[in-house]
C-alpha positions as CSV (number, residue, x, y, z in Angstrom):
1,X,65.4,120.3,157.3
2,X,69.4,120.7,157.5
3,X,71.2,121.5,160.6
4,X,74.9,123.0,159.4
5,X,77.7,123.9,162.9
6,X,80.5,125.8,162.6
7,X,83.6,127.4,164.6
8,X,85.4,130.4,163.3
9,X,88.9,130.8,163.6
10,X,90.5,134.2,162.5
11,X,92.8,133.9,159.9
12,X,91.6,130.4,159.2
13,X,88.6,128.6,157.2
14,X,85.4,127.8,159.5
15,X,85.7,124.2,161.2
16,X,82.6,122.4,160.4
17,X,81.8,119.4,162.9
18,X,79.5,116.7,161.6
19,X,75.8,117.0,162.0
20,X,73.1,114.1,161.6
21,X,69.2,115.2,162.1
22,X,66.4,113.0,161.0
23,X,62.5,112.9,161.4
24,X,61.4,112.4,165.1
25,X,58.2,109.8,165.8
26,X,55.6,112.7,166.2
27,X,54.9,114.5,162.8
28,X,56.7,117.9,162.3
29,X,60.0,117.2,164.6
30,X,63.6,116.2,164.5
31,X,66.2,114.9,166.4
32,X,69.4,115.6,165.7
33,X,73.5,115.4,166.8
34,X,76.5,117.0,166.4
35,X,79.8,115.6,167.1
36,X,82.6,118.4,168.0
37,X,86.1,117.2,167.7
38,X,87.2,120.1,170.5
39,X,85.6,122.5,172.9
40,X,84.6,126.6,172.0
41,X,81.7,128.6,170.9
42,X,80.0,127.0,167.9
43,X,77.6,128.3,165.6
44,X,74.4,126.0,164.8
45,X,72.3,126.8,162.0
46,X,69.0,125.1,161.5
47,X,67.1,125.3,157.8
48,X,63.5,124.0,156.7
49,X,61.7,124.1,153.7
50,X,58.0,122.3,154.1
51,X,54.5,122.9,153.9
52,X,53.4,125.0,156.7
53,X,56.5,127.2,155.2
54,X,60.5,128.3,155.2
55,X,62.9,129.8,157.4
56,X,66.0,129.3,159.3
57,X,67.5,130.1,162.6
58,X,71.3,130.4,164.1
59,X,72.2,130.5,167.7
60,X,75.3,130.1,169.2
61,X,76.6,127.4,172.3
62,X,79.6,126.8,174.2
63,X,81.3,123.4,174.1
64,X,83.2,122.1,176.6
């Protein structure tokens, strides 16, 4: 499982913030958290690859 954050800029590289996730107590969840040096909509991509399958998902939030 990989959780990835990023903030576009136009005319400028994406600014990836830094993203920690790791295995929750109950089996099959994760807790993670993202630290964003300034406020603005962010993209957040979640990725897994296990047993009961693959996939991914992106949604996007507003920091303030």
């Amino acid at each position: 499982m990989t959780l990835n954050t990023s903030m576009t800029m136009s005319g400028m590289s994406p600014m990836i913030a830094g993203a920690t996730l790791s295995p929750d107590k109950t089996p099959g969840r994760y807790v993670g958290t993202i630290t964003f040096p300034d406020g603005g909509t962010r993209q957040v991509t979640v990725t897994w690859d296990g047993p009961a399958g693959k996939g991914s998902t992106k949604f996007s939030l507003s920091v303030r």
